[in-house]
C-alpha positions in Angstrom: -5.3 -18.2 -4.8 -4.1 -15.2 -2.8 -2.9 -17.1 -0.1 -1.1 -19.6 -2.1 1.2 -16.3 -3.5 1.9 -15.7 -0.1 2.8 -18.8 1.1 5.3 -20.0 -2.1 6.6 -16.3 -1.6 7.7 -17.5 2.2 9.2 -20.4 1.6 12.8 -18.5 1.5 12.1 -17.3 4.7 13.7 -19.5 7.4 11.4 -21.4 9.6 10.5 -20.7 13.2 12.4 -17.7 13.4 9.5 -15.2 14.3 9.3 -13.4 11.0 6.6 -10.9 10.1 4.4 -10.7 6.9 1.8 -8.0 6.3 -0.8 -8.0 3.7 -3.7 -6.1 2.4 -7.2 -8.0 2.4 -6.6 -9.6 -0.9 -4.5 -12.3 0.9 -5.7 -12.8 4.5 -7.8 -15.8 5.5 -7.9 -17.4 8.9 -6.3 -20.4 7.1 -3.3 -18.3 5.7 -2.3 -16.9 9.3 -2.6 -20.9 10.8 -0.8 -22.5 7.9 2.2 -19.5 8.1 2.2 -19.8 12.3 2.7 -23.7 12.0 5.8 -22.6 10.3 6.7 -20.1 12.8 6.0 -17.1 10.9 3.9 -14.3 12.3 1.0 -12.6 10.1 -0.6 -9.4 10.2 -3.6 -8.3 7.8 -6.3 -6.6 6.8 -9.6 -9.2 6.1 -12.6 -9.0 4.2 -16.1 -9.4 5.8 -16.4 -12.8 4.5 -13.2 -14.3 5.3 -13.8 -14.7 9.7 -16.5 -17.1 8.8 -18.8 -17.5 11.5 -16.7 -14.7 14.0 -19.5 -12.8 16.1 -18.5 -9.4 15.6 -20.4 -6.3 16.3 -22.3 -5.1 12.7 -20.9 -1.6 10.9 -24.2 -0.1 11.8 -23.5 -0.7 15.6 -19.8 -0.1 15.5 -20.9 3.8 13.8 -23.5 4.4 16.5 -21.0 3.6 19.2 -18.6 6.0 17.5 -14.6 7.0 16.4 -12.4 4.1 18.6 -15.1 1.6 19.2 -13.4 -2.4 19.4 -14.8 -5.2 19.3 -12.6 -8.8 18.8 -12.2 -12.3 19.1 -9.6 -14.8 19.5 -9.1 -18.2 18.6 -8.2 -20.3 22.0 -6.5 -23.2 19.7 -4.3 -21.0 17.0 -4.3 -17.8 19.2 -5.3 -16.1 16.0 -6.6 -12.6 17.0 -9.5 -11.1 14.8 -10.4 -7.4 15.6 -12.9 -4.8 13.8 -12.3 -1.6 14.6 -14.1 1.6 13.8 -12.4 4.8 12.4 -14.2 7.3 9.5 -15.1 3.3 8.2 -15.2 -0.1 9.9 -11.6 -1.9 9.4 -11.5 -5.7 10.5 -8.0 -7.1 10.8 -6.1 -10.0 11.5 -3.1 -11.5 13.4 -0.8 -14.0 14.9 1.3 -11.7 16.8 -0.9 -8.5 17.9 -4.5 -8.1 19.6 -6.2 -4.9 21.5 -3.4 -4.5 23.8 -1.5 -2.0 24.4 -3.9 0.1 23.1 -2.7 3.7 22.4 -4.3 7.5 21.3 -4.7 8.7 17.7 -6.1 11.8 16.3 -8.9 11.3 14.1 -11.3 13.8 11.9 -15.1 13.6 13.3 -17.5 14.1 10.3 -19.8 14.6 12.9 -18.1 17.4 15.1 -16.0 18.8 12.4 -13.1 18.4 14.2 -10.2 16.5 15.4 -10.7 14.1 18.0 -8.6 11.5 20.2 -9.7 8.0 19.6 -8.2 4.8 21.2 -6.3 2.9 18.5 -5.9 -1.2 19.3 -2.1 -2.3 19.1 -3.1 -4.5 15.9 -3.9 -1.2 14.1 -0.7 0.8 14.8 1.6 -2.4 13.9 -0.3 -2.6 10.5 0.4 1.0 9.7 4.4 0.8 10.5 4.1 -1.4 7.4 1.2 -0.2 5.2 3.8 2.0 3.3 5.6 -1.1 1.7 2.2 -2.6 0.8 0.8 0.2 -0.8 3.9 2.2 -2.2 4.5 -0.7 -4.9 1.0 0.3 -6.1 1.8 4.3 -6.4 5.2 3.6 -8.4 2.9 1.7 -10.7 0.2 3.6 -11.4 2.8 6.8 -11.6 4.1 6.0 -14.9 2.0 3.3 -16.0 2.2 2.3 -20.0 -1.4 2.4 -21.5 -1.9 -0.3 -23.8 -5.1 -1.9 -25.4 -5.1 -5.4 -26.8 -7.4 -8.0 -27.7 -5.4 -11.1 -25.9 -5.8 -10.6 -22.1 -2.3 -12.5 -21.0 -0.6 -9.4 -22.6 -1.8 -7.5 -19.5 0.0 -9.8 -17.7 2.7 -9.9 -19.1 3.4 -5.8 -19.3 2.1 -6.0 -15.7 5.0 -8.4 -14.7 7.4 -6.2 -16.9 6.3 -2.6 -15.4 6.9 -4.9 -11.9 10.1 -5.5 -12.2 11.0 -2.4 -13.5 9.4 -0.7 -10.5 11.5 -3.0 -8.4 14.8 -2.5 -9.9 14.4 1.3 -9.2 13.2 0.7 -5.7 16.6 -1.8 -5.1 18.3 0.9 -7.1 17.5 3.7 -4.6 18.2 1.3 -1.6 21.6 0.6 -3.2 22.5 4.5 -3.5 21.1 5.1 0.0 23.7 2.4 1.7 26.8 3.8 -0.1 25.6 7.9 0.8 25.2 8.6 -2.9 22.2 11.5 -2.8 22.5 12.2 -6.6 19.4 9.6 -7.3 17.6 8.9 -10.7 14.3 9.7 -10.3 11.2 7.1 -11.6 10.7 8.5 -14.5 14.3 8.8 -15.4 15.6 5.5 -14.2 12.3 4.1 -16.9 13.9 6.4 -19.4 17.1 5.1 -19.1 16.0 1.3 -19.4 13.9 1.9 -22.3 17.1 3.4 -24.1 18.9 0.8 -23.6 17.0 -1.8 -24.6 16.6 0.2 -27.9 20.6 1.2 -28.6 22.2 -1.3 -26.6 23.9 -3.4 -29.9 22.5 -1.6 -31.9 22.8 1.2 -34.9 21.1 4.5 -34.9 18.9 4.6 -38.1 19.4 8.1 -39.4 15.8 10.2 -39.5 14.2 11.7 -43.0 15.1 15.4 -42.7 12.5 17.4 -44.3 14.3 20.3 -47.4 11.6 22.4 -47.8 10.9 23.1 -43.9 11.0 27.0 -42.7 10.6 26.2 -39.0 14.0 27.2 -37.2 15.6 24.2 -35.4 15.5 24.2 -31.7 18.9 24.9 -30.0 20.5 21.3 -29.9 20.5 19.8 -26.1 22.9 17.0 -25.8 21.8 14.4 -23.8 24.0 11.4 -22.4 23.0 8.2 -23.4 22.7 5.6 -20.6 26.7 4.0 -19.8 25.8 0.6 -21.2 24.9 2.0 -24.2 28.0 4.0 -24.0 30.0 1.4 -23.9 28.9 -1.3 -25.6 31.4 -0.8 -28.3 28.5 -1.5 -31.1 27.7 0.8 -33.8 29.6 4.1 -32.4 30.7 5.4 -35.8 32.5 8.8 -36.3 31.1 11.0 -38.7 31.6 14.7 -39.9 29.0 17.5 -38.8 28.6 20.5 -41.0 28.9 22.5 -37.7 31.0 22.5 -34.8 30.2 22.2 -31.0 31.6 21.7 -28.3 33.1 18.5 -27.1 31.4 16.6 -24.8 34.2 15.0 -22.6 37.1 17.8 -22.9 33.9 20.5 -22.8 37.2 23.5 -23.8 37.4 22.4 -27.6 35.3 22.8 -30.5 34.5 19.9 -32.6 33.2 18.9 -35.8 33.7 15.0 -35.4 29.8 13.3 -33.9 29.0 10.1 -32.8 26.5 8.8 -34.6 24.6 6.5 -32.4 25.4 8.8 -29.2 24.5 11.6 -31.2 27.3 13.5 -29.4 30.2 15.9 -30.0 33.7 14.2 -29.0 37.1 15.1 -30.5 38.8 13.0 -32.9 42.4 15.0 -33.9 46.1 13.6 -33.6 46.6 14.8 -29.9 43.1 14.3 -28.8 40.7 11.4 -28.7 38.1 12.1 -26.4 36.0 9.7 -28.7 38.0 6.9 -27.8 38.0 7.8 -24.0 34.7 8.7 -24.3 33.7 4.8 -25.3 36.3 2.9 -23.2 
């Protein structure tokens, strides 16, 4: 199943025109890489234990006695796919199309052993998975960052707030991208970008229902922040009613006048007189 997501997920990608795909060990199978290189499309991955089949490669008991940097790998003569386990604190085994052994570089590495750094030799395969473990892994963080905790009895509802926290974890990510190409630095944060998407899916076309104020309560109010509501509930000309506040505050457009006139959905000061209309300006 994991290697059928990857493969309808590569079927926009044009054919034959050497382009890369990197997975974590959920996806990889000797099958995947061969079906994607008959296409033309180059594969790099890490690979569970089970998935080289019958691959002769060195055990993790021998790999740990040989030490930090010790290879051992195999390649298919027919395919040229390239299987190679490599030891670091753990035994890795990877996967590839397009990148074996060579050329090998030098890493620093933490020896449990010594208790210190050391320099290991790192295969090529290795370094070229890391240049892109960041984009397989970072869409995992955003998730799990601001994840919505929900309990239900009917299991496709995990799927379905899964798909939903996905593409909201996208649209930030294509959000930031978007800000980054036009040199705009002031950028919504995760958690403020969510914010902003769960408001408007709330107000957008619709009417703020006014709260039950308690008569008898002797806790002073807070001082009143005013917070902007997202633009498309700004302006989506729906329910933006002017109504008289007991007391006055500052505008929120004009920010040099003193008001008494509030939005009721924005929840927000705005001057409504003969020579101003910040409301109107405010909306349009």
């Amino acid at each position: 199943m994991g290697g059928d997501v990857i493969v309808k997920l590569c079927e926009t990608l044009p054919k034959h025109q050497n382009y890369k795909v990197v997975a974590d060990n959920l996806f990889t199978s000797i099958a995947l890489a061969e079906k994607l290189l008959d296409d033309g499309i180059l594969y790099v991955g890490t690979v569970r234990k089970n998935r080289p089949g019958g691959c002769p490669l060195d055990s993790d008991k021998d790999m740990e006695a040989k030490g930090h940097g010790s290879i051992d790998s195999k390649v298919e003569t027919k395919s040229n796919v390239a299987i190679v386990k490599w030891y670091d604190n753990k035994a890795v085994t990877l996967l590839s199309t397009c990148a074996g052994i060579q050329p090998m570089d030098k890493c620093i590495r933490w020896d449990k052993r010594k208790k210190e750094k050391v320099e290991v030799d790192r295969p090529f395969i290795v370094k070229e998975y890391n240049n892109y473990l960041g984009g397989i892994d970072l869409i995992d963080a955003c998730v799990s960052r601001y994840k919505y905790h929900m309990r239900s009895l009917r299991w496709y509802l995990y799927l379905f707030w899964q798909t939903v926290i996905l593409a909201v974890v996208n649209s930030w990510m294509l959000y930031r991208r978007a800000c980054e190409s036009v040199g705009d630095k002031n950028i919504k944060s995760q958690r403020k970008f969510q914010a902003e998407i769960a408001a408007s899916l709330i107000l957008v076309n619709a009417v703020r229902r006014p709260g039950r104020t308690s008569l008898d309560s002797t806790v002073p109010a807070p001082k009143r922040v005013c917070v902007a509501p997202p633009t498309d509930v700004q302006k989506d000309q729906y329910g933006h009613w002017p109504v008289k506040c007991a007391k006055r505050g500052r505008c929120k457009l004009c920010s040099m006048n003193n008001t008494d006139t509030l939005c009721e959905k924005c929840d927000l000061r705005l001057c409504f007189t003969h020579d101003r209309n910040c409301f109107k300006r405010y909306h349009n």
